[in-house]
C-alpha positions in Angstrom: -6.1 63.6 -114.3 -8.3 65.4 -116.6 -9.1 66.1 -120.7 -9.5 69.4 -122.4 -11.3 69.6 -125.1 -10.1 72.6 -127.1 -12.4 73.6 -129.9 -9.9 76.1 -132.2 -12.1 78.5 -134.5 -10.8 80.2 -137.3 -13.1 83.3 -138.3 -12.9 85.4 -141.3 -13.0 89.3 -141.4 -16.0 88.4 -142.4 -16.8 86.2 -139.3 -17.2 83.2 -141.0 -15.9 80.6 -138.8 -15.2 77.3 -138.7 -13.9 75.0 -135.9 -11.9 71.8 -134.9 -11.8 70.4 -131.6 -8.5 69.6 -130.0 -8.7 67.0 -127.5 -5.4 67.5 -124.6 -5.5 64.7 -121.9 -4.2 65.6 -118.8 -2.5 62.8 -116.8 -0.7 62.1 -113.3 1.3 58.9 -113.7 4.6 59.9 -111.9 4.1 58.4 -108.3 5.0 60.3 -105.3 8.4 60.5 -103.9 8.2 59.1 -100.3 10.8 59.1 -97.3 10.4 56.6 -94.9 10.9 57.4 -91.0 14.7 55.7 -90.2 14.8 52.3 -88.6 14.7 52.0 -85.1 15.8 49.7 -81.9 13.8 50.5 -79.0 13.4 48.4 -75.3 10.6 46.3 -75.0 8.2 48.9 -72.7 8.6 51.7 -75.3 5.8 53.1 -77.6 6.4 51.4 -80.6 3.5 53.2 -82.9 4.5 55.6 -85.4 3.4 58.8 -83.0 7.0 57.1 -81.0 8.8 55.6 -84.0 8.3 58.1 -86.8 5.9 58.9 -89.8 7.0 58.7 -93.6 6.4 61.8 -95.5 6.0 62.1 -99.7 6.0 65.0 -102.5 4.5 64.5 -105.9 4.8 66.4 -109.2 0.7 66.6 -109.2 0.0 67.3 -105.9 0.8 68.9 -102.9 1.8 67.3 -99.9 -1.4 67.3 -98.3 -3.2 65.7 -100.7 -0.9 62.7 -100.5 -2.4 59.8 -98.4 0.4 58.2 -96.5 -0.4 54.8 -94.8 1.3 52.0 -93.0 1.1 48.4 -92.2 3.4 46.4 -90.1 4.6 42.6 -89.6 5.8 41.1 -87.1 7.6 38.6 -85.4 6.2 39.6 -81.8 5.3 36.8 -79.6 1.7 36.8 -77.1 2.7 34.0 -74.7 4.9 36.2 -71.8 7.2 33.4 -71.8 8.1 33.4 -75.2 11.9 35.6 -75.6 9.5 37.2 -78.8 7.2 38.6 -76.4 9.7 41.3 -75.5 12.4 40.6 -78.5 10.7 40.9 -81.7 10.9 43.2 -85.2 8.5 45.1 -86.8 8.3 45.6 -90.2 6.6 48.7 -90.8 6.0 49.4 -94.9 4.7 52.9 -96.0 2.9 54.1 -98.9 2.7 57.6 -100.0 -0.5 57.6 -103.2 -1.6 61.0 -104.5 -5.1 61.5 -105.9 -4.5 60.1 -108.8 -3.6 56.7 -107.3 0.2 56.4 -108.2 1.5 55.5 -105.1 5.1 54.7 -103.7 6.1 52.7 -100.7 9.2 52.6 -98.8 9.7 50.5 -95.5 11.1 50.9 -92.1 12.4 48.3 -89.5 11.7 48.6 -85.6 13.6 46.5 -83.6 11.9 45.6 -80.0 14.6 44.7 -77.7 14.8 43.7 -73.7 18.2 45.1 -73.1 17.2 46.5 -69.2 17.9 43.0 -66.1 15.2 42.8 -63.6 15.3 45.5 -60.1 16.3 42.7 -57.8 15.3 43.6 -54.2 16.8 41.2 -51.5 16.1 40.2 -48.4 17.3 42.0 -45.2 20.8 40.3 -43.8 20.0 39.1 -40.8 21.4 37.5 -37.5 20.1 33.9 -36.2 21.0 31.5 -33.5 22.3 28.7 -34.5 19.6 26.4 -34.0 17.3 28.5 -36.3 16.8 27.6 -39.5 18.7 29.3 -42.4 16.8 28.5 -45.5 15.4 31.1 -47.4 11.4 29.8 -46.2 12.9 31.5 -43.0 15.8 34.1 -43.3 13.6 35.8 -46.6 13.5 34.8 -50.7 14.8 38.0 -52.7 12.0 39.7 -55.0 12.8 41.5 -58.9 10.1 43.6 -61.1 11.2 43.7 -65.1 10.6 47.0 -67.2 8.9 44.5 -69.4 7.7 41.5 -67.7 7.0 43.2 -64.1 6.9 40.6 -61.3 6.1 38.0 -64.0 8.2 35.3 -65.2 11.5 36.4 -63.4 13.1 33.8 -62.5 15.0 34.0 -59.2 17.7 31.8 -57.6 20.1 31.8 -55.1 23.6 30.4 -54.2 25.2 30.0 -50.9 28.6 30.8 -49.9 29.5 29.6 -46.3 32.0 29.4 -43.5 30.4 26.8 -41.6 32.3 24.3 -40.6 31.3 20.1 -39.5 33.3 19.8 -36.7 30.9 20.1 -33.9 33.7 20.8 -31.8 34.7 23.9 -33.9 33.1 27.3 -33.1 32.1 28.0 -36.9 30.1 24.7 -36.7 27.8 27.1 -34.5 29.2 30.4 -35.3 29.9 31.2 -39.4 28.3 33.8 -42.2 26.2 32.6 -45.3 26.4 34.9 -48.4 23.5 34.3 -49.9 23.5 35.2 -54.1 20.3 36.2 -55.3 19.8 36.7 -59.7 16.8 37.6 -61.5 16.8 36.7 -65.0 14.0 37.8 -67.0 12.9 35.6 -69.9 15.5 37.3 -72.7 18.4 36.5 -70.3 18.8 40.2 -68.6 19.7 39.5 -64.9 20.8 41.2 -61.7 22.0 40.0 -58.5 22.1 41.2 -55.2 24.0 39.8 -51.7 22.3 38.5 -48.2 24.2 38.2 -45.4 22.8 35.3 -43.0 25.2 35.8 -39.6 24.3 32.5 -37.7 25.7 32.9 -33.9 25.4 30.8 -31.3 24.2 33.6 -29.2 22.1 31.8 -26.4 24.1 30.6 -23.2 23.3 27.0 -22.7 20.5 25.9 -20.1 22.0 24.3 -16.6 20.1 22.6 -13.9 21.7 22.3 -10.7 21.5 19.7 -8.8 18.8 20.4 -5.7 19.8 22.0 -2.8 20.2 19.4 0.1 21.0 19.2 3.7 23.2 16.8 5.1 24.5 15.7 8.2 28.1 16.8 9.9 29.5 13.4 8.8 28.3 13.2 5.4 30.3 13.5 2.3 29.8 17.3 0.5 31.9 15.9 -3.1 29.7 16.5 -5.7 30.1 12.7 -6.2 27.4 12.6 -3.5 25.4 16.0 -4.2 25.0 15.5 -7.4 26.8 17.7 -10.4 24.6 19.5 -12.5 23.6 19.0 -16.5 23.1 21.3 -18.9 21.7 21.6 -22.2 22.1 23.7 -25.2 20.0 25.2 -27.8 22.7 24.2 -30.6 24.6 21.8 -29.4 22.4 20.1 -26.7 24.4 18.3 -24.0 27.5 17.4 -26.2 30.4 20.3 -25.9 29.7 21.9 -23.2 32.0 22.1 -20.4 30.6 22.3 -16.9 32.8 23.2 -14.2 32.1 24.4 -10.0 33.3 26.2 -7.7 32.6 26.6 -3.8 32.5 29.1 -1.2 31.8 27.7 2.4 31.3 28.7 5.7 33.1 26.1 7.3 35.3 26.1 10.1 38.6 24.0 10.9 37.9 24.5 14.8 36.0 21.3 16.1 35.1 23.9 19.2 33.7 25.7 16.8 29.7 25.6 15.6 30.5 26.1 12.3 32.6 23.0 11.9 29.4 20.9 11.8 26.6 23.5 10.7 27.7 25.6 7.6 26.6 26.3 4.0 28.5 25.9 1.0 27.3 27.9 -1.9 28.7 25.6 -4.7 28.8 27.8 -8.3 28.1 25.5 -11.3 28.6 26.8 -14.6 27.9 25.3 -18.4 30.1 26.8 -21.0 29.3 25.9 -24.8 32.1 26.0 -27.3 31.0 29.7 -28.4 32.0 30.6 -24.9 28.3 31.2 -24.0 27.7 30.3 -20.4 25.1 30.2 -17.5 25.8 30.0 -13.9 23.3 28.1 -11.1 24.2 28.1 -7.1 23.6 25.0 -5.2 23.5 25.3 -1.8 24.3 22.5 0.7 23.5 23.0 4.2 25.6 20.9 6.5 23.7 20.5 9.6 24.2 18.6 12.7 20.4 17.7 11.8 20.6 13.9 13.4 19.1 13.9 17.0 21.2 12.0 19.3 20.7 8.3 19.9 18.6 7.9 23.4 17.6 5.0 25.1 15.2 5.3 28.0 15.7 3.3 31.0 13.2 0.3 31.2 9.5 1.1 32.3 8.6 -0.4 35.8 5.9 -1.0 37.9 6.4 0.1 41.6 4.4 -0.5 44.6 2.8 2.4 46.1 5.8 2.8 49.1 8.5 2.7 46.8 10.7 5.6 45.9 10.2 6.9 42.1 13.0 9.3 41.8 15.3 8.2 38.5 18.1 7.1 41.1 15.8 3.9 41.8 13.9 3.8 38.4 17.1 4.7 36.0 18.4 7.9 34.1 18.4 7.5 30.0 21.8 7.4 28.2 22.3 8.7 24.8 24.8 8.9 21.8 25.3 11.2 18.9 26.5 10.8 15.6 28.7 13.6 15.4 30.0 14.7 18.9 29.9 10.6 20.6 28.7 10.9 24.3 30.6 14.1 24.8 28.4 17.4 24.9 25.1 15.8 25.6 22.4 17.5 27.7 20.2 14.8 29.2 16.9 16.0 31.1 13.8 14.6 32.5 10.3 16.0 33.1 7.4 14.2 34.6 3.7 13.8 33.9 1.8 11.9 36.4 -1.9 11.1 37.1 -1.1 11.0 41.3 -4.0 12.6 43.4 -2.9 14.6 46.8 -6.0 13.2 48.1 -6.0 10.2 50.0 -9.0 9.2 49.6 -9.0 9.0 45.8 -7.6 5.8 44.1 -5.2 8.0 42.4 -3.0 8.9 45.6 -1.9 5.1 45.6 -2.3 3.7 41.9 -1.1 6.1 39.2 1.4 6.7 36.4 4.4 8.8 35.7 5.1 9.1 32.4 8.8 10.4 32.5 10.2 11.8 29.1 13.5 11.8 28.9 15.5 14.3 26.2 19.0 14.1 24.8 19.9 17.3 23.4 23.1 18.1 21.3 25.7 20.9 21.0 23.2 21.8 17.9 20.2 21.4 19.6 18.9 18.5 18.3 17.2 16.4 20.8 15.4 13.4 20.8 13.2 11.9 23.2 11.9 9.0 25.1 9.3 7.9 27.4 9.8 5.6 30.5 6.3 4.6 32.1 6.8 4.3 35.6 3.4 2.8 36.9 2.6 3.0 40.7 0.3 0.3 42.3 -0.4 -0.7 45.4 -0.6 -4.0 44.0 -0.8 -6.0 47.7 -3.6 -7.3 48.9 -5.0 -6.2 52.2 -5.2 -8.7 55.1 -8.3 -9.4 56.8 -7.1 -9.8 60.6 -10.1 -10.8 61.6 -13.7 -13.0 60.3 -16.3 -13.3 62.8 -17.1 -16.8 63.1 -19.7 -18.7 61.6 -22.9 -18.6 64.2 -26.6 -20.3 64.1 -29.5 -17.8 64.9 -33.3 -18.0 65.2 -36.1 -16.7 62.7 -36.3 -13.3 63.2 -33.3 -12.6 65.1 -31.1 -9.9 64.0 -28.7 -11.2 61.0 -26.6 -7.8 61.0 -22.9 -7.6 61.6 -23.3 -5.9 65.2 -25.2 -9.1 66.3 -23.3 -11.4 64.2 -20.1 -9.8 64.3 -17.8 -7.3 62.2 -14.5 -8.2 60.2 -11.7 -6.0 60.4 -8.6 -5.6 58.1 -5.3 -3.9 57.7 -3.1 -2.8 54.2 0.4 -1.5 53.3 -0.9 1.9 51.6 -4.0 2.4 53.1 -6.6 1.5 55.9 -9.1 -1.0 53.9 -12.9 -0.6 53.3 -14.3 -3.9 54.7 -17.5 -4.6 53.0 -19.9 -8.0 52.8 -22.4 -9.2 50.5 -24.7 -11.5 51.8 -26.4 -14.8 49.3 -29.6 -16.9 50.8 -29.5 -20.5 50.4 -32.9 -20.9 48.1 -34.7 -22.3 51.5 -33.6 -19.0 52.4 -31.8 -20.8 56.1 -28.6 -20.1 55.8 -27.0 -16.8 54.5 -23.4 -17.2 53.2 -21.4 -13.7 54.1 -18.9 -13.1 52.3 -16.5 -10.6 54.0 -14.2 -8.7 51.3 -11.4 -5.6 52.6 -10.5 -3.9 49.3 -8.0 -0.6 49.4 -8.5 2.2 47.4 -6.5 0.7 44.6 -9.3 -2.2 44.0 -6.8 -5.1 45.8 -9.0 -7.1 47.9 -9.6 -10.2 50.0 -12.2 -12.6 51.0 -13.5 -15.1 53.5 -16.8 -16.3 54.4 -19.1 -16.3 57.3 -21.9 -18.8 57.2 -25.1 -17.3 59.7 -27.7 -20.6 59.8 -31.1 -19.7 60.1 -33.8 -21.8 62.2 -36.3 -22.2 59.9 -40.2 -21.5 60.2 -41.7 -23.3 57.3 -46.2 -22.9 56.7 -48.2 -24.4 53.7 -51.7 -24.6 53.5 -53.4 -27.6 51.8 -57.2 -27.7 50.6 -59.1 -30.4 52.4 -62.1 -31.4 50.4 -65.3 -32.1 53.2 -66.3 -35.7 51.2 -64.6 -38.0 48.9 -68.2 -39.4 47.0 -66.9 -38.8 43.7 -62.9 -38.9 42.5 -61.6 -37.5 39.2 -61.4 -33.7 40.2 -58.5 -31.8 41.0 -58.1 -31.0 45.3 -57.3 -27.4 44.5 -60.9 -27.2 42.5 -64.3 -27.5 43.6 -66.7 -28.8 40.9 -70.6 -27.5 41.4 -72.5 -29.9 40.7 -70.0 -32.5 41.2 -68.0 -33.9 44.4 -67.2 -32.2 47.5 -68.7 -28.8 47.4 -66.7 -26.9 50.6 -63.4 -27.6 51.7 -61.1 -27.3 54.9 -58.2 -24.6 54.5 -55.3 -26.4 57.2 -52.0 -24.9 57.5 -48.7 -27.0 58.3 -46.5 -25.0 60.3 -43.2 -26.0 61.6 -40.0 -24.5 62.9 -36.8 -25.1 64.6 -36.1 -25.7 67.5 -39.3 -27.5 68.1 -39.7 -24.6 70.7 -41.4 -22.6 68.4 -45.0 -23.1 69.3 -47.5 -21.6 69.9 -48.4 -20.1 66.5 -50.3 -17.2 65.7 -52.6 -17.6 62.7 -54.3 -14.4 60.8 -56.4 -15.4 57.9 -57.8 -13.3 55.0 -60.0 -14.4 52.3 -64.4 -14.3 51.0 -66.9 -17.0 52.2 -64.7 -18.8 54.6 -67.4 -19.9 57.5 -65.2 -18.0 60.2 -61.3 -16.4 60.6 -59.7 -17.5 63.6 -56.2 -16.2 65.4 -55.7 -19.5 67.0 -56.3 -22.3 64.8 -54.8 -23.8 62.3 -57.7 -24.1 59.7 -59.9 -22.4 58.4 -63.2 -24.9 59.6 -65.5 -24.9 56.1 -65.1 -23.4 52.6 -68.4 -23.4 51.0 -68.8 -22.9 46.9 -71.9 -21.7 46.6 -73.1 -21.0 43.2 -70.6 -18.9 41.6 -67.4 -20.1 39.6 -64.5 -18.3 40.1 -61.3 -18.2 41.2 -60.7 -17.6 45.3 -57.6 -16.6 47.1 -56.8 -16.9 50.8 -53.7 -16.3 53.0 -52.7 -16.4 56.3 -49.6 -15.5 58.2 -47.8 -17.7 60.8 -46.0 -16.0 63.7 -44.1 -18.3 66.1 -43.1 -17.4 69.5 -40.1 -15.7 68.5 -42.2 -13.2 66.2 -40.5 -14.9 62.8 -43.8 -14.8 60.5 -44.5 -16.8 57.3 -46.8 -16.2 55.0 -48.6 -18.6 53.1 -51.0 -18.0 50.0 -53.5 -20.3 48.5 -55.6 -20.1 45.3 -58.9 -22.3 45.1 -61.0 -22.6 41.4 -64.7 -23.2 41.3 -66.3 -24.2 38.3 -70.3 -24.9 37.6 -70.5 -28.6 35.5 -73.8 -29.4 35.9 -75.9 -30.0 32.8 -78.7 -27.5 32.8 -82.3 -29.2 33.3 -80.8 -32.9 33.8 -80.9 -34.0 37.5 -77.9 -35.7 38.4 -75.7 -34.8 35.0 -72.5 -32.9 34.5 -70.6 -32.2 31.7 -67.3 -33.7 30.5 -64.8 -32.3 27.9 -63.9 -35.0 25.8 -60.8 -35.8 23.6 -61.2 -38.2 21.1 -58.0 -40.5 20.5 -56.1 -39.3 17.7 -58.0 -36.5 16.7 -57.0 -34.1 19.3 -58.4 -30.9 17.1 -62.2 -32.4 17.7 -62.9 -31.7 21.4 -66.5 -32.5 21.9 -68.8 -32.1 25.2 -70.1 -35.2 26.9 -73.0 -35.2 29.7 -72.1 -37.9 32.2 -73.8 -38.9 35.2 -72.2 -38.0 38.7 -71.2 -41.6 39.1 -69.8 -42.5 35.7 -67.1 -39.9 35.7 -64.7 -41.3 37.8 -64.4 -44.3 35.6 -64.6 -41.9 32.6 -61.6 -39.5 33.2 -59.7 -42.6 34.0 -60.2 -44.1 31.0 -59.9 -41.2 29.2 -56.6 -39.7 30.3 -57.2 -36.2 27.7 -60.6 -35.2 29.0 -61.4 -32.7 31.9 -64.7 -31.9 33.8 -66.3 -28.9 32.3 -68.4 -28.4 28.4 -65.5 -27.8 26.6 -66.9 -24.4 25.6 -65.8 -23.0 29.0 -62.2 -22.0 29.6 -61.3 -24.5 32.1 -60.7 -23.0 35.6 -57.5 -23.0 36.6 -55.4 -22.0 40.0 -53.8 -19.0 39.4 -50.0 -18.8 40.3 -49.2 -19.1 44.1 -47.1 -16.2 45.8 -45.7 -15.0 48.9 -44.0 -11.8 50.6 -41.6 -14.5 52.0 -39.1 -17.6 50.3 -42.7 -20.6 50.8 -43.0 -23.5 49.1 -46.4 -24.3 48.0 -47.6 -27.1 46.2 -50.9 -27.9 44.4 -51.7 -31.3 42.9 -53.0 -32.4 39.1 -53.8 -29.3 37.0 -51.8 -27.2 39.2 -48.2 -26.9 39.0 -45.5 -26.5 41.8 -44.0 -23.4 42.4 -40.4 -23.3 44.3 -39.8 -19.0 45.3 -35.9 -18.4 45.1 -34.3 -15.2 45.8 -33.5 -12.8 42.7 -29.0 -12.4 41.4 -26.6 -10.6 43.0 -27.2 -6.8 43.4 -23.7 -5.3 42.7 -22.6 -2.4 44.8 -19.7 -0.3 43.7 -19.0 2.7 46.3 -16.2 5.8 45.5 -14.4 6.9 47.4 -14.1 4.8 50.2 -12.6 6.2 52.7 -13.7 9.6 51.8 -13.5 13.0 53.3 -16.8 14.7 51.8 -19.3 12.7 50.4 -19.6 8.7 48.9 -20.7 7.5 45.7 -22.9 4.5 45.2 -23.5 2.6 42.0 -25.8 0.4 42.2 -25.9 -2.2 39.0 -28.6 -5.4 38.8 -29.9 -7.8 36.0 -33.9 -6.6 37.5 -35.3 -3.6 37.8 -36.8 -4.1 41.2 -36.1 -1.1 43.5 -34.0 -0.8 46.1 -34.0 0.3 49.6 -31.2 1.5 51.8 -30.6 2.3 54.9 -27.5 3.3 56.7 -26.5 2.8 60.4 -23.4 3.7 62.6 -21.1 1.7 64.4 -23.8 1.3 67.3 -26.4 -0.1 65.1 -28.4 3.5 64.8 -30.4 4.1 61.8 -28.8 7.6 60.3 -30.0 7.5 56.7 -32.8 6.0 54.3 -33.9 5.9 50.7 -36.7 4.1 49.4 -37.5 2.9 45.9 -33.7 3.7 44.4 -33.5 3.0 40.7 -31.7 -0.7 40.5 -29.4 0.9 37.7 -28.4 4.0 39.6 -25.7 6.5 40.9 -26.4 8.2 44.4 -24.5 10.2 46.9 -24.7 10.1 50.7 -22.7 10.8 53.7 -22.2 14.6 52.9 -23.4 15.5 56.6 -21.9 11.9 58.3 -19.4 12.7 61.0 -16.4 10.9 61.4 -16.7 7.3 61.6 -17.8 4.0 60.5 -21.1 3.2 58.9 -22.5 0.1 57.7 -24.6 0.8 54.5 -27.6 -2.4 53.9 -29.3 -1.9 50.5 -31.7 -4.9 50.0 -33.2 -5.5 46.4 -36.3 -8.2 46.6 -34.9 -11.1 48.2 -30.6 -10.5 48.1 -29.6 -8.1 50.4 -25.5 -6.2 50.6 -23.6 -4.3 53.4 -21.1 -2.4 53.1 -18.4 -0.8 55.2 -18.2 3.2 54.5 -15.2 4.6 56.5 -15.9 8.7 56.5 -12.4 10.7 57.6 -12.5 14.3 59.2 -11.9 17.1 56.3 
């Protein structure tokens, strides 16, 4: 588009000139001619830009082609939202314009259709093979997967139907066994689909599970039906108990021969199988063990006791019978052994008194056995006899109380020679011994009697004699200084029976006693003195048979006199009714007599001195002594029973003593032979002890005499040659 000014001139020869102006205008106003691409359908993932779907092109009368400006706009009916069917079917309307420089411009317009004309790749899930208890939806057996040229994995809708052969009848084999065809489609949002196929093979693949009734043992008579062993159970993993069939079958050992072993002791292997309705199975063996397993029934003869002499062989004491369940009587072993606590040694307790213990055993074809015990107990259960008791017999004091001078029991037994023994108790006067004469066997059976040996008695006490009687109130047994008599006469009392006893012996011991004398009686004068204490003095009587006494007397001596008052002594005074306040009163000499009397709770002495009392009275011998007021009577007794226990007896080697006593006063022994000679001694034996003697005895009776304070015990010990 442009103007030409044309300036024309017109010029003479003579160049005179002279001009117009012509004014062309040069314009473009035809508009290009432009071809538009041809319309298109392409699928929804294709480039749809004009590089893919084409470019217009234009000529113009002005201007060349590449001076034409060709430019595009499109609209369209596409869709953002994926789900939307425009997202991926949709139209664009692409309009073109071809304008040359001049500006005219033509337009043209093409048409691109976007279409989703490919389905979805659809991938499915593996066919597969499950039991028939496992679960068949697709959570399990697999869910099919699809990508979309367009979409991808997005928005493809998947689904599936099932075609199966299953069947409900749980007794049918396709209610366990039977295919699903599983369908799967993938549709895409503009309807495109494909499909593919699963196979799900269900089998009932797994044999069912059986238990078998526990293996057992019975006896020969017991029933072997499975009615009594038990039948076996089974379960299944698809149909659980219900369906299966469970059947047996046996294979035995047994043997129709009742001579045979194996007609009561054999095995049957029992076969138990569970079958489901597949035909799947499992097998299990029971095995029952028949056994003669029951002992036979025995009963032991009755247990007896048997003297010592009697015969202890089963044909006296009684043989066991038995029965068995399977064979009867028939066929049965029946046996003995012994155990028995008998001694070959005569000597010991266990040659007479002991015990067999006899098991009996009842054994079977099959060995069983069972067993009892028949105590057969053997005592010498008589007493021995004692064929003779010396006679009871009166001797002096002193004389010889022993069985050789008094005489010796003797004794006989059924089993056994007898162990004579005596045990000797003092009256408490200690005149009359009671001897008690016992013959025991060595099985502990014993008898008794008694021998009563009387004593002539010698009987001493000594009294205190005070030398004046001035003042009363004191105690005989006391002298007072300061007070009353102040010596006194010592006299013994001595008497025995018969009167034929005289003359007496008398040795005296003791301090400040005017003169000791062998033949008298008394001891003349006792003189205080001036010291207080307490004085003792004895003396021993022998009459003329050489029986001695001793007798012991204790004197007190106590100073009352009030210091620095002539003719004074004190008094300890107890005030009535308040006996807590003890207070010390000085009386004169000759008021005291009337005081004590009157005042039955006081006592010579200041009642700031202990009073002085007379200690106990004792005496090597059974005495009776007796003191008067303050001092108290004393009666001496002989101590319990000393128990002497001696094993064996008789014996060939050595004897046992056990010696068991309430005191724990010593003993001595000592042992003599027949003749009365003195072959053993101990001293000072524990009184709880065990000793042995007699290992070097000969042959023979001794006499053993153990003497414990005032009891004394003999006994018999019989030694036999080795």
């Amino acid at each position: 588009n442009y103007v030409i000014t044309r300036t024309w001139r017109a010029t003479d020869v003579a160049g005179n000139f002279n001009e117009c102006v012509q004014t062309i205008t040069v314009h473009d106003v035809i508009a290009p001619v432009i071809t538009c691409p041809g319309n298109v359908t392409i699928n929804c993932q294709d480039n749809n830009t004009s590089a893919n779907t084409g470019v217009a092109t234009a000529t113009d009368n002005c201007t060349d082609a590449a001076n034409i400006a060709i430019t595009q706009s499109d609209v369209s009916t596409y869709s953002s939202d994926p789900s939307n069917v425009l997202h991926y079917n949709y139209v664009i309307t692409r309009t073109w314009r071809a304008t040359d420089v001049a500006g005219n411009f033509n337009e043209c317009v093409q048409t691109i259709t976007v279409h989703d004309v490919n389905a979805p790749v659809i991938t499915c899930p593996a066919s597969v093979t499950v039991n028939c208890q496992d679960n068949t939806m697709s959570a399990t057996t697999g869910v099919a997967t699809a990508t979309d040229n367009c979409a991808g994995a997005v928005n493809i809708a998947i689904t599936q139907s099932d075609v199966s052969t299953y069947s409900a009848n749980p007794s049918s084999v396709l209610h366990y066994n039977y295919v699903i065809s599983r369908t799967w489609r993938a549709t895409d949002v503009v309807g495109n689909y494909s499909e593919c196929v699963q196979t799900i093979t269900v089998r009932d693949i797994t044999a069912p599970v059986i238990n078998c009734p526990a293996s057992i043992t019975l006896n020969c008579q017991d029933n072997t039906t499975s009615a009594t062993t038990g039948v076996a159970t089974a379960t299944d993993n698809c149909g659980g108990a219900i369906n299966i069939a469970i059947t047996q079958s046996d294979a035995s050992t047994y043997s129709a021969n009742p001579s045979s072993v194996l007609h009561y002791n054999y095995v049957i292997s029992r076969t138990w199988k569970a079958t489901d309705v597949a035909g799947n199975y499992s097998t299990c063996v029971q095995t029952i063990t028949v056994r003669d397993i029951t002992a036979p029934v025995i009963t032991c003869p009755a247990s007896i006791t048997v003297n010592c002499q009697d015969n202890t062989t089963s044909a006296t004491t009684g043989v066991a019978t038995a029965a068995d369940i399977c064979t009867g009587s028939a066929n049965i072993s029946i046996t003995q052994s012994d155990v028995s606590t008998y001694s070959a040694n005569p000597s010991s307790v266990l040659h007479y008194n002991y015990v067999i213990t006899r098991t009996w055993r009842a054994t079977d074809v099959a060995g069983n056995y069972s067993q009892c015990v028949q105590t057969i107990t053997v005592q010498d259960v008589t007493k021995p006899v004692l064929t003779f008791v010396p006679a009871d017999i009166t001797v002096v004091c002193s004389a010889p109380t022993t069985p050789s001078a008094t005489g010796m029991a003797t004794g006989t037994d059924n089993c056994a020679t007898p162990a004579i023994s005596y045990t000797d108790v003092a009256s408490s006067n200690g005149l009359q011994i009671t001897r008690t004469w016992k013959a025991i066997d060595v099985a502990g059976n014993f008898v008794t009697a008694n021998q009563v040996i009387t004593i002539l008695p010698l009987s001493v006490s000594i009294a205190s004699v005070p030398t004046g009687n001035v003042f009363t109130g004191g105690v005989s047994m006391s002298l007072y200084i300061g007070y009353g008599a102040q010596s006194t006469v010592l006299q013994v009392n001595a008497s025995s029976q018969p009167a034929a006893g005289a003359p007496y012996t008398y040795s005296w011991s003791g301090a400040n006693l005017s003169q000791l004398s062998s033949v008298s009686s008394s001891a003349p004068v006792f003189t205080v003195g001036n010291s207080s204490a307490p004085y003792t003095y004895t003396v021993t009587v022998t009459n003329r048979y050489g029986c001695s006494k001793i007798a012991i007397i204790n004197l007190c001596v106590t100073d009352v006199r009030v210091a620095g008052s002539n003719g004074k002594v004190y008094v300890c005074h107890m005030p009535p009714g308040n006996p807590g306040n003890r207070q010390t009163l000085s009386i004169s000499v000759n008021a005291v007599d009337t005081h004590l009397t009157g005042h039955t709770g006081d006592r010579l002495g200041s009642c700031d001195v202990a009073p002085c009392t007379t200690p106990v009275m004792s005496s090597t011998t059974p005495v009776i002594t007796t003191v008067t007021k303050e001092a108290q009577t004393e009666v001496a007794t002989t101590e319990e029973e000393l128990k002497v226990t001696v094993m064996p007896n008789p014996s060939t080697t050595y004897f046992t003593l056990k010696l068991e006593s309430k005191y724990e006063t010593p003993v001595n022994m000592r042992v003599m032979d027949a003749s009365g000679r003195v072959v053993d001694a101990k001293s000072k034996i524990g009184a709880n002890s065990t000793i042995q003697i007699g290992h070097n005895y000969s042959s023979g009776t001794y006499y053993a005499e153990l003497i414990q304070g005032g009891t004394r015990k003999v006994v018999q010990l019989i030694k036999g040659r080795g």
